[in-house]
OpenMM code with the backbone's topology and positions (N, CA, C; nanometers):
from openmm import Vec3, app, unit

residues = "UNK UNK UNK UNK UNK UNK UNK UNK UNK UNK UNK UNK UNK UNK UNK UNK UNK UNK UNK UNK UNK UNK UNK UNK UNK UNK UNK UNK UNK UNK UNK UNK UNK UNK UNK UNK UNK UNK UNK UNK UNK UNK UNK UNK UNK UNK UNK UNK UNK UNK UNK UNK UNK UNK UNK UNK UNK UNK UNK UNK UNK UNK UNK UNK UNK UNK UNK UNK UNK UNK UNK UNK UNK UNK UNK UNK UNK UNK UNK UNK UNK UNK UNK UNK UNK UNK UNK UNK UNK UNK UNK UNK UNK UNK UNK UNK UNK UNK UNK UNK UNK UNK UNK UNK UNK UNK UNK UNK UNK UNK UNK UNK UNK UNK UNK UNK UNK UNK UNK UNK UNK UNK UNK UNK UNK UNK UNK UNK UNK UNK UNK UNK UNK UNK UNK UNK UNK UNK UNK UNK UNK UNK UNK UNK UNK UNK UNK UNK UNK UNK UNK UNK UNK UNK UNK UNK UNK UNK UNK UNK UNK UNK UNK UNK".split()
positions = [
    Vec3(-13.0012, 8.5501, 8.9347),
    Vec3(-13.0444, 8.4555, 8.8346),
    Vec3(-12.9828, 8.4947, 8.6996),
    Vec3(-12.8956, 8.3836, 8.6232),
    Vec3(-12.8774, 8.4279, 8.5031),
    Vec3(-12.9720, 8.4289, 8.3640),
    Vec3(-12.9062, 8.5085, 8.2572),
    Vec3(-13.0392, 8.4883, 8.1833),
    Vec3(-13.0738, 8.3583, 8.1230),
    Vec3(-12.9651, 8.2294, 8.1340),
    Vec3(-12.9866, 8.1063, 8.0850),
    Vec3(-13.1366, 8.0458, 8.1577),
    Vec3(-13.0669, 8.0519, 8.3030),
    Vec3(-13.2035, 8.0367, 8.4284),
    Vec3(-13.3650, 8.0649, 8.3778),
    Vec3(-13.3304, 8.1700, 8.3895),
    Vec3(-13.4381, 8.2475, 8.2961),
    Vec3(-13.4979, 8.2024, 8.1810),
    Vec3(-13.4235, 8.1889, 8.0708),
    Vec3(-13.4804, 8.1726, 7.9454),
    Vec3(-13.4807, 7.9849, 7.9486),
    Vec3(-13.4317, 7.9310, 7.9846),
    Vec3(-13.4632, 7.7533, 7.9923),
    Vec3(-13.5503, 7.7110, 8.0297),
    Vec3(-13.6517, 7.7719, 8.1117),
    Vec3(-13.8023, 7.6813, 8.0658),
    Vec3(-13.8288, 7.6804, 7.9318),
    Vec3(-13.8202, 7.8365, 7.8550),
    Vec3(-13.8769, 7.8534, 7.7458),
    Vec3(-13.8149, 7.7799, 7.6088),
    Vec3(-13.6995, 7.7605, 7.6660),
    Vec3(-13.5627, 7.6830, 7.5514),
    Vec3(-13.6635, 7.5586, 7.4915),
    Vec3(-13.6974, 7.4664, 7.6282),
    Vec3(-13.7467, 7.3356, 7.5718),
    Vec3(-13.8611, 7.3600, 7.4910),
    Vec3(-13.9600, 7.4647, 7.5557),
    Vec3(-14.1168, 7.4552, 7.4910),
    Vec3(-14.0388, 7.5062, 7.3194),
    Vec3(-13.9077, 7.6010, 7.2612),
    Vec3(-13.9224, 7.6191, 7.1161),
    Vec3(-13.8180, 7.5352, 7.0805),
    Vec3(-13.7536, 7.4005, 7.1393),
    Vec3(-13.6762, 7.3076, 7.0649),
    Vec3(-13.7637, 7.2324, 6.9514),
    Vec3(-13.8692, 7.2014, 6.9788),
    Vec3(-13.9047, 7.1640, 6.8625),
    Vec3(-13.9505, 7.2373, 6.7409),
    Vec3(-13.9420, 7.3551, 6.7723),
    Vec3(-14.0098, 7.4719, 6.6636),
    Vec3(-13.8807, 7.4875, 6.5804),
    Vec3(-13.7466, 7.4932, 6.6676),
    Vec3(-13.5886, 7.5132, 6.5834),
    Vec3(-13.5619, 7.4208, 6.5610),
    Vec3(-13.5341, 7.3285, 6.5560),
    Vec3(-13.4865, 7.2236, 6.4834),
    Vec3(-13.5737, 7.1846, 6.3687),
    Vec3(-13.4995, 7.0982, 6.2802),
    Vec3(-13.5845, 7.0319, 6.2062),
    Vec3(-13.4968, 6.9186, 6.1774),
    Vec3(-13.5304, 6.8034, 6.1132),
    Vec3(-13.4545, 6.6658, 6.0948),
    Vec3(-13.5045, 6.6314, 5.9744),
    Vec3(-13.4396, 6.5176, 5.8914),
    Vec3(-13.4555, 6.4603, 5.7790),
    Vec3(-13.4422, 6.3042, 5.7889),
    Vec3(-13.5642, 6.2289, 5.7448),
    Vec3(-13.5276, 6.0827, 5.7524),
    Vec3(-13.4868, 5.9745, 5.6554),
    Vec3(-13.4058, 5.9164, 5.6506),
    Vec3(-13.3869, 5.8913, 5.5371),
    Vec3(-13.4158, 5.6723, 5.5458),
    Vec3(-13.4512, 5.6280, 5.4471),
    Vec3(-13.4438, 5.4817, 5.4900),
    Vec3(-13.3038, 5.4306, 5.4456),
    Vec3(-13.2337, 5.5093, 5.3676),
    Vec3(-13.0971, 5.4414, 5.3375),
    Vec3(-13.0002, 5.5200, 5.3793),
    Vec3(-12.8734, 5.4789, 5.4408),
    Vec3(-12.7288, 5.5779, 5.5266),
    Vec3(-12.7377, 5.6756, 5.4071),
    Vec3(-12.7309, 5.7903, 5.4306),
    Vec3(-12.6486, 5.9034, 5.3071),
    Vec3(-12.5273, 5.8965, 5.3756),
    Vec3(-12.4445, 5.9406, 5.2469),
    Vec3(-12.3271, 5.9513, 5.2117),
    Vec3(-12.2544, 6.0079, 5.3401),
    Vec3(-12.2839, 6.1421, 5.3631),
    Vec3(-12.2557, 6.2063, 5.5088),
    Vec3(-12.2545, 6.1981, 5.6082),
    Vec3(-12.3463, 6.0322, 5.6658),
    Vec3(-12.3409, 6.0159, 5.7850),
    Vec3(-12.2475, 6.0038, 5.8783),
    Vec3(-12.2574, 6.0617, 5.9778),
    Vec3(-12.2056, 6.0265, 6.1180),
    Vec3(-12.2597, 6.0204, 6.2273),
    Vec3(-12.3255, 5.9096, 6.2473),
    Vec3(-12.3954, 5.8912, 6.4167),
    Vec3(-12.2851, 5.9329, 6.5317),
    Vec3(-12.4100, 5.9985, 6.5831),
    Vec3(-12.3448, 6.0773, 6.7411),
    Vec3(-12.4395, 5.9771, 6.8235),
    Vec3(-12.5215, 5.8679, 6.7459),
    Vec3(-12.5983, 5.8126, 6.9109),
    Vec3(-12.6752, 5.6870, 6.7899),
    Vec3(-12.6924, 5.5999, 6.8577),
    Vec3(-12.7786, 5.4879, 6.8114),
    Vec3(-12.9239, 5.5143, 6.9228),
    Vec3(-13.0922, 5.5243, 6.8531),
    Vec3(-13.1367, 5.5036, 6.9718),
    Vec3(-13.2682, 5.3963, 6.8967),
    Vec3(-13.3752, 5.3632, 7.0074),
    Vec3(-13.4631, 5.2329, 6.9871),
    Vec3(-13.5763, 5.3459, 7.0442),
    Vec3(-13.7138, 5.2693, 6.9438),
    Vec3(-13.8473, 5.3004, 6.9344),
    Vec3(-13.9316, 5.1984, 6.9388),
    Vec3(-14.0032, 5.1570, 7.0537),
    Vec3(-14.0842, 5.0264, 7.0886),
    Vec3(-14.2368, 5.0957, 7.0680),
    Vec3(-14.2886, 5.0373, 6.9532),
    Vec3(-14.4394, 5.0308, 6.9190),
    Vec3(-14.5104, 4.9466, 7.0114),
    Vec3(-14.5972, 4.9842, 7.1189),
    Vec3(-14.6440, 4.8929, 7.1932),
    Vec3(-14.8315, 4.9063, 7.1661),
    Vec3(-14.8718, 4.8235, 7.1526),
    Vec3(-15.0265, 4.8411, 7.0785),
    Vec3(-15.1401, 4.7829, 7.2087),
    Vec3(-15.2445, 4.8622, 7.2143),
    Vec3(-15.3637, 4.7832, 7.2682),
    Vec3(-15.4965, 4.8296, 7.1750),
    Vec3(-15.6000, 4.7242, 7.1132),
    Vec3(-15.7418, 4.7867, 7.0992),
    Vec3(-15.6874, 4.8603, 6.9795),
    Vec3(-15.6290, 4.8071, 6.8625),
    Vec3(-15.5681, 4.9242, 6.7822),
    Vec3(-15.4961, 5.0646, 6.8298),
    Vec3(-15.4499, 5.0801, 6.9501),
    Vec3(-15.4341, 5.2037, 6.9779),
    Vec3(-15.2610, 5.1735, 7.0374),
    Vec3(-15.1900, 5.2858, 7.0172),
    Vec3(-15.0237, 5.2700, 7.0785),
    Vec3(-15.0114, 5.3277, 7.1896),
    Vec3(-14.9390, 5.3547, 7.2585),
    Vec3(-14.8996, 5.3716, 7.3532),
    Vec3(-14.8118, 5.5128, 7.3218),
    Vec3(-14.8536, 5.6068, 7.4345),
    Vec3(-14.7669, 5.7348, 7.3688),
    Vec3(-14.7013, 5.8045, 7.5308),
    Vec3(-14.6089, 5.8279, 7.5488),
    Vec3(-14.5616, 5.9300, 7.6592),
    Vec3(-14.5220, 6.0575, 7.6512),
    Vec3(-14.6034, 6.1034, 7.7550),
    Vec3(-14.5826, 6.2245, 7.7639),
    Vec3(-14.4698, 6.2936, 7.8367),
    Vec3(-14.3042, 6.3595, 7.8069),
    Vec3(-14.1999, 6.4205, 7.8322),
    Vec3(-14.1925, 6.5376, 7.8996),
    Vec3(-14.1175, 6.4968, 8.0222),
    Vec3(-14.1082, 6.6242, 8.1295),
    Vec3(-14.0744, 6.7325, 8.0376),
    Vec3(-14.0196, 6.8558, 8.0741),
    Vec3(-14.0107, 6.9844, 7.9989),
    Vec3(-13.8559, 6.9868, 8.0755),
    Vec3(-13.7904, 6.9108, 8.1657),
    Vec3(-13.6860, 6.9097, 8.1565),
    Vec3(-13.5783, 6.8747, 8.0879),
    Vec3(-13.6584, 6.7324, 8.0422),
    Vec3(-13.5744, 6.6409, 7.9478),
    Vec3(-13.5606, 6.7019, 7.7999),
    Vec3(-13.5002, 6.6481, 7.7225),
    Vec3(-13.4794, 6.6914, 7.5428),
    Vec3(-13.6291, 6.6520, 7.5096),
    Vec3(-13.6557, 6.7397, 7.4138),
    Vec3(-13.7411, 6.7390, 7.3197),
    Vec3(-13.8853, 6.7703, 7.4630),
    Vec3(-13.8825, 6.8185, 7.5509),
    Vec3(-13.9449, 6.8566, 7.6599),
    Vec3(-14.0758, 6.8964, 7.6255),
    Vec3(-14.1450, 6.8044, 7.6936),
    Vec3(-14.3011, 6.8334, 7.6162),
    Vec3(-14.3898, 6.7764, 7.5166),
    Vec3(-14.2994, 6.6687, 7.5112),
    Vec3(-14.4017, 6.5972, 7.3532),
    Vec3(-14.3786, 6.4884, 7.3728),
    Vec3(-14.4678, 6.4215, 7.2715),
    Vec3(-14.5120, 6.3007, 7.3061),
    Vec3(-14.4383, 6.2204, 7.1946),
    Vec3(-14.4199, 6.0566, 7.2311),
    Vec3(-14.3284, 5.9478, 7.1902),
    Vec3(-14.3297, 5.8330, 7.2254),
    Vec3(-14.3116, 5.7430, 7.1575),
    Vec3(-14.2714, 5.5815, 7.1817),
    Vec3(-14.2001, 5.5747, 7.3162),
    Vec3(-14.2278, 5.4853, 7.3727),
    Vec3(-14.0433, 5.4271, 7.4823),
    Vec3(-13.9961, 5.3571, 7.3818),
    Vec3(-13.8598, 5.4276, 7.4551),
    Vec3(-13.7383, 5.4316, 7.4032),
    Vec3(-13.6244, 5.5116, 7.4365),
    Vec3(-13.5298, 5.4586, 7.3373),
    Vec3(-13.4183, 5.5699, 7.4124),
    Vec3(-13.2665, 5.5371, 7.3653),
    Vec3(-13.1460, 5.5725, 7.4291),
    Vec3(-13.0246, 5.5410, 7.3662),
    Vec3(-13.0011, 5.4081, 7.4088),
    Vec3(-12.8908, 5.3575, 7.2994),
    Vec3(-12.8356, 5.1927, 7.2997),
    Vec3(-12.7037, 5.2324, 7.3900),
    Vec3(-12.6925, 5.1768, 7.4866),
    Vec3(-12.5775, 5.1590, 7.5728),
    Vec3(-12.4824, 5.0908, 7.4893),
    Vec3(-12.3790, 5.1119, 7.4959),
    Vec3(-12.2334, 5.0407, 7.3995),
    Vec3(-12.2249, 4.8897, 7.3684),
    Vec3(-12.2923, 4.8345, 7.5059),
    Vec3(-12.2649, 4.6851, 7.5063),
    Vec3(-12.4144, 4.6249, 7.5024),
    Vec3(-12.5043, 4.6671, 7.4137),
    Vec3(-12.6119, 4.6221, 7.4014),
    Vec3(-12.6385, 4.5986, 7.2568),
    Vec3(-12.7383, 4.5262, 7.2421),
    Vec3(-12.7965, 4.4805, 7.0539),
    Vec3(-12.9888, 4.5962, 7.1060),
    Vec3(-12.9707, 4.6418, 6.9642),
    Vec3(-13.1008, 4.7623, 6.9563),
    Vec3(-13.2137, 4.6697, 7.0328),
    Vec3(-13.2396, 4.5126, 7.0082),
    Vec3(-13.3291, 4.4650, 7.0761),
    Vec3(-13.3128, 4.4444, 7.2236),
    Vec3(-13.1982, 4.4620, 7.3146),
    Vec3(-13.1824, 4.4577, 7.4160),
    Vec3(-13.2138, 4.5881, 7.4605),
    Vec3(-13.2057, 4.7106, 7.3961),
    Vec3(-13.1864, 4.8055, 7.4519),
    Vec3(-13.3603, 4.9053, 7.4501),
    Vec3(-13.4184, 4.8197, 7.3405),
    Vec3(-13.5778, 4.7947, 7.3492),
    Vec3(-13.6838, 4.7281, 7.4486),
    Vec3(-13.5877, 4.6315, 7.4634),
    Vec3(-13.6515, 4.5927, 7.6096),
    Vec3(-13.6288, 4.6577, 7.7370),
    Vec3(-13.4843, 4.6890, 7.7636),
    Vec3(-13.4898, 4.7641, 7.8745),
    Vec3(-13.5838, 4.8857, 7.8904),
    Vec3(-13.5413, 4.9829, 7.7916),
    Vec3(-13.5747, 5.1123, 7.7476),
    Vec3(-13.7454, 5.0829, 7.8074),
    Vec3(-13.8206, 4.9781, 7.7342),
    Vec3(-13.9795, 4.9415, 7.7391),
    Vec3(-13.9748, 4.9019, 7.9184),
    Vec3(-13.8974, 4.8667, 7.9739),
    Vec3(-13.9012, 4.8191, 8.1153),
    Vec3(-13.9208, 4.9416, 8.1943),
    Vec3(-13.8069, 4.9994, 8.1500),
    Vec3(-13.7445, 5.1323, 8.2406),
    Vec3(-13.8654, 5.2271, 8.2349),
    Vec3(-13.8899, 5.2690, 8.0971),
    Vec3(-14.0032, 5.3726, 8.1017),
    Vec3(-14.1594, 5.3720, 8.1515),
    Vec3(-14.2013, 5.1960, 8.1220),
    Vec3(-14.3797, 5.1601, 8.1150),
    Vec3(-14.3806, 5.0411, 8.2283),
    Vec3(-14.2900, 5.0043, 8.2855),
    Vec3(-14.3406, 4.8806, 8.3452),
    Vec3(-14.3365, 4.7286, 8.2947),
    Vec3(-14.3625, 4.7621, 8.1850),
    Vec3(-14.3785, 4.6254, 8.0876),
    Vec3(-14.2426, 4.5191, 8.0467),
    Vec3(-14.2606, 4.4683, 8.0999),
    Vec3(-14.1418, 4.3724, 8.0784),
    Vec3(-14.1628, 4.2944, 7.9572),
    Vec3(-14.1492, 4.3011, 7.7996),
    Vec3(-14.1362, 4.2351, 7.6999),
    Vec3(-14.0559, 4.1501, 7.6435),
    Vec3(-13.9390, 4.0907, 7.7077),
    Vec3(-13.8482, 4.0230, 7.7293),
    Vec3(-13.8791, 3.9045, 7.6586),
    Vec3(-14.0390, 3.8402, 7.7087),
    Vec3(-14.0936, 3.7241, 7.6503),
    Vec3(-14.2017, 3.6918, 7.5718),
    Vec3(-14.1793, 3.8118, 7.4992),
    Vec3(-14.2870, 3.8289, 7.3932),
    Vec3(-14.1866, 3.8697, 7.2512),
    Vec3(-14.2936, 3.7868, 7.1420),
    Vec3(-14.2466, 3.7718, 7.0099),
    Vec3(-14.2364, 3.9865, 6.9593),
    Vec3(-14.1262, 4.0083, 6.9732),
    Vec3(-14.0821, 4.1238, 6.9346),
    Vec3(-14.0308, 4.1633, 6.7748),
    Vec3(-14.1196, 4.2341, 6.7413),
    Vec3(-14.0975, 4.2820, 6.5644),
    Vec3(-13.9739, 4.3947, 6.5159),
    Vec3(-13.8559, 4.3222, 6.4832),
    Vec3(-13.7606, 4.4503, 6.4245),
    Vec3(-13.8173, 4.5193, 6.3003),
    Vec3(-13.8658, 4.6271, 6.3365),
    Vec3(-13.9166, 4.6767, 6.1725),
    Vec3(-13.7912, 4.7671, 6.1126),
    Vec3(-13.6989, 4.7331, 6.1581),
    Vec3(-13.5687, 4.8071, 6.0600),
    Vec3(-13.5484, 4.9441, 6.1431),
    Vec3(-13.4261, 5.0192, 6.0602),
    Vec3(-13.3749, 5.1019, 6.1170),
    Vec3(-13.4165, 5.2516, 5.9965),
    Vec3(-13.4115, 5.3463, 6.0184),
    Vec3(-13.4093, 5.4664, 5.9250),
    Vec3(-13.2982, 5.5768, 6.0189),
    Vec3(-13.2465, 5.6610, 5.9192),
    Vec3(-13.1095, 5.7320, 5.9649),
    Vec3(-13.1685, 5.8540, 5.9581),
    Vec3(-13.1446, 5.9092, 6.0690),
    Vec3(-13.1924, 6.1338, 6.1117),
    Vec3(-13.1116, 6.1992, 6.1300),
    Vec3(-13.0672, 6.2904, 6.0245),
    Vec3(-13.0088, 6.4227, 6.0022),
    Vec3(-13.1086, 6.5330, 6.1093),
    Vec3(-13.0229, 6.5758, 6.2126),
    Vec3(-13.0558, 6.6865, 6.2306),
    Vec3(-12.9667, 6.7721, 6.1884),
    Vec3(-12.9556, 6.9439, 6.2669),
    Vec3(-12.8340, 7.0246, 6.1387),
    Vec3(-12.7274, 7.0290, 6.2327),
    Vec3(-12.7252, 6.9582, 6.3723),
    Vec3(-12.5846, 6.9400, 6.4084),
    Vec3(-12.5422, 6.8167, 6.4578),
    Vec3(-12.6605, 6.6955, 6.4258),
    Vec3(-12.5719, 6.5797, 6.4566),
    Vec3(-12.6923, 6.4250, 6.4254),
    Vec3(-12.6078, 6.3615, 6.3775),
    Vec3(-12.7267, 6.2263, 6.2688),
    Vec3(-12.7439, 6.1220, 6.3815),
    Vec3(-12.8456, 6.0266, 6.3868),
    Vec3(-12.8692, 5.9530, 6.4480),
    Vec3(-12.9652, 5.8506, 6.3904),
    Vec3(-12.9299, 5.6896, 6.4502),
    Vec3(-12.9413, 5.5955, 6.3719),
    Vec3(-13.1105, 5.5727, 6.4491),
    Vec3(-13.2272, 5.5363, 6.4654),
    Vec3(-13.3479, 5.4894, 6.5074),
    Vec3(-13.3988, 5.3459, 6.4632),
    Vec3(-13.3792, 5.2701, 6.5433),
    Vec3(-13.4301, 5.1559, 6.5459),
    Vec3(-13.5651, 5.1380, 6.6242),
    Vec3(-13.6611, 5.0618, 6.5216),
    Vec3(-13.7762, 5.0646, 6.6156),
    Vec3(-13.8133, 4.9049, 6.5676),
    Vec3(-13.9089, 4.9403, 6.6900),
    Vec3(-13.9947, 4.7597, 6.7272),
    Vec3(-14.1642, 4.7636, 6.7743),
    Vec3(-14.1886, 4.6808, 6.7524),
    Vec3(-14.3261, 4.6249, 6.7580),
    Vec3(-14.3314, 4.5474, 6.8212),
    Vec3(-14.4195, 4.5320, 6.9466),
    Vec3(-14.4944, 4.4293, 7.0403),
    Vec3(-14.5861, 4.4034, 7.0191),
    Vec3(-14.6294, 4.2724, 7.0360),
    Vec3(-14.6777, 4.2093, 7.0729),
    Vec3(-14.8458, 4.3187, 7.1302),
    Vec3(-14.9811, 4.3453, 7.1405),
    Vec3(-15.0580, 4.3465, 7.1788),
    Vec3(-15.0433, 4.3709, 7.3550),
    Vec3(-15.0606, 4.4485, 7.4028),
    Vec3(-15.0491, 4.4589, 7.5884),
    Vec3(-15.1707, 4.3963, 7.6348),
    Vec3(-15.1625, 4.3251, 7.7394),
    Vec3(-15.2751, 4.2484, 7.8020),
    Vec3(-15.3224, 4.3843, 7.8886),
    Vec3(-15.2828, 4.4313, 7.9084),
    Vec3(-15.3441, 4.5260, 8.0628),
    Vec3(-15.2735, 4.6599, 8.0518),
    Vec3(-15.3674, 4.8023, 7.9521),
    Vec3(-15.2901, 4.8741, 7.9190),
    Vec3(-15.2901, 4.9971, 8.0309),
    Vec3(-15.3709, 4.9525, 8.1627),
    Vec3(-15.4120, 4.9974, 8.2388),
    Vec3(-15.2535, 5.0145, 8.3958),
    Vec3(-15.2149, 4.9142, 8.3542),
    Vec3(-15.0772, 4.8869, 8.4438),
    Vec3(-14.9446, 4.9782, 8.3582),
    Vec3(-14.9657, 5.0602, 8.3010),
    Vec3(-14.8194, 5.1438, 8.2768),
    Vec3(-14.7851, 5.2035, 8.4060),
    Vec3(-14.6520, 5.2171, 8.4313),
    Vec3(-14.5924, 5.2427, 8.5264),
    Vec3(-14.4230, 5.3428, 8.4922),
    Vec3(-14.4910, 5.4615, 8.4350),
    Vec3(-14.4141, 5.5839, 8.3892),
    Vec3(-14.2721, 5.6224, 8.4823),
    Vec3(-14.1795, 5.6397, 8.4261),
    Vec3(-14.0557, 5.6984, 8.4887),
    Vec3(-14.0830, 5.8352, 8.4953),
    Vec3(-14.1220, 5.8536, 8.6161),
    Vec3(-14.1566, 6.0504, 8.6630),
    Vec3(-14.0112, 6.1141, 8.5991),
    Vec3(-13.9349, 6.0397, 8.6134),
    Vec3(-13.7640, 6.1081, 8.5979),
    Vec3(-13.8030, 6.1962, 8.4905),
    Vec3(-13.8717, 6.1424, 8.3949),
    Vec3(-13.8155, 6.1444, 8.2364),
    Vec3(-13.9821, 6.1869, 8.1582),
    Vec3(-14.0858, 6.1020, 8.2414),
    Vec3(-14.2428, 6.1676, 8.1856),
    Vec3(-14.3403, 6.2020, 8.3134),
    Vec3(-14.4354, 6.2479, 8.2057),
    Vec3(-14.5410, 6.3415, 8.3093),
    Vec3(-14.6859, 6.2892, 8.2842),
    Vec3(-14.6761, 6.1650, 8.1788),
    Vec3(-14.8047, 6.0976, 8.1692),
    Vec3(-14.8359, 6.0225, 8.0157),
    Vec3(-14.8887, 5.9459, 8.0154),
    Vec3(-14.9191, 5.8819, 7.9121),
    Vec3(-15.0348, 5.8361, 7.8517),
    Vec3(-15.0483, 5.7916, 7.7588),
    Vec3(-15.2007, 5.7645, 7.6872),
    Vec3(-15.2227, 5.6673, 7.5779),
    Vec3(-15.3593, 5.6169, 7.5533),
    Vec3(-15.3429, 5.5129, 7.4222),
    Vec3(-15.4013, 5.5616, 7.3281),
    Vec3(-15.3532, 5.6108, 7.1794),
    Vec3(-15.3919, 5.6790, 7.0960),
    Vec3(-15.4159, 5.5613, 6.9943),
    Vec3(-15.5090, 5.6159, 6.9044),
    Vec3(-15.4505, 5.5651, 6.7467),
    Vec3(-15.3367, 5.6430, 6.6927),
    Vec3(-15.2827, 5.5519, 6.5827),
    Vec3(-15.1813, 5.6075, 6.4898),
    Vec3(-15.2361, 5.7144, 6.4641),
    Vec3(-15.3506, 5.7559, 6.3947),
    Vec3(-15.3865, 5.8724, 6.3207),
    Vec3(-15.3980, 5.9644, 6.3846),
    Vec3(-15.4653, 5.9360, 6.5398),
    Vec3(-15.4732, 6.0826, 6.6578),
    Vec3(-15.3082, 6.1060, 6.7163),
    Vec3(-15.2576, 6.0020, 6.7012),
    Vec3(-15.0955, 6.0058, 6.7453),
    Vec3(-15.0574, 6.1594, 6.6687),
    Vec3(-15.0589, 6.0981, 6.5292),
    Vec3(-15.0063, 6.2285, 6.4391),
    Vec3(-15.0392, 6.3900, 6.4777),
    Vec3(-15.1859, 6.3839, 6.5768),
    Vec3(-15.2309, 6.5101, 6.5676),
    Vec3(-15.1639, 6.5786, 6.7025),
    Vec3(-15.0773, 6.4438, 6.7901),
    Vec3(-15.0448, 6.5530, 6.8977),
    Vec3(-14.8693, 6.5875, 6.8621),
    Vec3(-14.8370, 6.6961, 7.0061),
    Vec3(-14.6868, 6.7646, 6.9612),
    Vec3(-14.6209, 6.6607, 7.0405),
    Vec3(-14.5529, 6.6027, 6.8983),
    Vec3(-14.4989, 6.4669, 6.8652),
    Vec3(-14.3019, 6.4898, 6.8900),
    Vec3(-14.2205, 6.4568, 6.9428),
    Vec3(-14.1272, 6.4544, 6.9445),
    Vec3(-14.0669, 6.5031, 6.7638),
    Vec3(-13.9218, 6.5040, 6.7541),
    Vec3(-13.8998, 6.5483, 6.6154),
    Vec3(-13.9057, 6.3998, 6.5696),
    Vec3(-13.9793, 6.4383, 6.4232),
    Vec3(-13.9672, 6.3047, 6.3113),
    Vec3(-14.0318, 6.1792, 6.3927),
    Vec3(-14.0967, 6.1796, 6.4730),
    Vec3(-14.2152, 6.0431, 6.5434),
    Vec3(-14.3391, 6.0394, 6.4546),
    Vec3(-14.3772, 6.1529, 6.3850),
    Vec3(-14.4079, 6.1546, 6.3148),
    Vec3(-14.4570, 6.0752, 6.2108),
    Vec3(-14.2897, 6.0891, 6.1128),
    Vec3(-14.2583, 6.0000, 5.9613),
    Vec3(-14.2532, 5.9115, 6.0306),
    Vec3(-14.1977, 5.8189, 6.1562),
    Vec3(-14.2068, 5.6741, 6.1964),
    Vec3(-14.3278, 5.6197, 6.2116),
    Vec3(-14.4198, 5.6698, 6.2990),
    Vec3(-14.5286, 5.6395, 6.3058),
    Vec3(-14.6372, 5.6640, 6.1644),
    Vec3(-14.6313, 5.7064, 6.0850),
    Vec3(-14.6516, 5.6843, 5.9316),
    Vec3(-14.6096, 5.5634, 5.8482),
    Vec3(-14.4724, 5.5321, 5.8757),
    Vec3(-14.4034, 5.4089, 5.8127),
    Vec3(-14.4489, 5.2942, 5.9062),
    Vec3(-14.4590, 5.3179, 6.0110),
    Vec3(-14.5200, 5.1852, 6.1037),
    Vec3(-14.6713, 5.1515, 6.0901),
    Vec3(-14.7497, 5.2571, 6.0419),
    Vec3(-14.9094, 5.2142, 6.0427),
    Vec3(-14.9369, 5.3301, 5.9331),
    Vec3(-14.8754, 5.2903, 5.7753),
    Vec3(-14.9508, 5.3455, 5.6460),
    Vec3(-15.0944, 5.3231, 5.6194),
] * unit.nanometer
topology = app.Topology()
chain = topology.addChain("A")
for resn in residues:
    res = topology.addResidue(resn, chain)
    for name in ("N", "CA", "C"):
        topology.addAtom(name, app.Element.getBySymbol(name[0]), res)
């Protein structure tokens, strides 16, 4: 066994302790996106929708919106719907969908653009239907208890700007 073997469970549980990110609502000067990705606010009963992240995947272990990267040949709202398909079940395709804008994240080795959205109210928050690939479980929080769990990097400041 090498020592990577070894030490990579533990890698994911302190990625979020090493890193840190910066959000900004307007491009700085320096940008260079390495990735466009989408953040779908999905609401029931005042409460959002939060998933919980294998410890394999990035940011391993914490909790987040669905969502995810924009494929090349997609618009951020296409890639919101899938992303919301792929991860929960929910097909939002035909529901009045909210662009609440984009904000730009500096991490210290590579920027990325976040687009997020707002649905529509879930009829049945009881039917999520989680991608094992990628999570290990999910839940309906408020915004404010959202904040108190270990939140992906900067889900945080979004979920602040989405429900001040």
């Amino acid at each position: 066994m090498t020592l990577y073997q070894l030490l990579r469970p533990f890698l994911f549980l302190m990625l979020p302790i090493c890193l840190n990110a910066t959000v900004y609502l307007k491009k700085p000067e320096d940008f260079q996106p390495k990735a466009e990705i989408v953040g779908c606010f999905l609401e029931y009963d005042d409460k959002i929708l939060m998933l919980h992240r294998q410890e394999h995947c990035v940011q391993g272990n914490c909790w987040g919106v669905p969502g995810g990267k924009i494929n090349k040949t997609e618009t951020p709202l296409q890639a919101a719907i899938r992303e919301t398909l792929e991860e929960t079940g929910f097909d939002i395709s035909k529901q009045r969908i909210t662009n609440l804008g984009k904000v730009y994240i500096k991490y210290p080795k590579h920027d990325e653009i976040y687009h997020m959205f707002k649905c529509p109210p879930v009829e049945h928050p009881g039917s999520v239907k989680i991608s094992f690939d990628e999570h290990k479980g999910f839940t309906w929080v408020t915004p404010k208890d959202a904040l108190k769990m270990n939140l992906m990097l900067e889900e945080d400041t979004c979920i602040e700007m989405v429900y001040p």
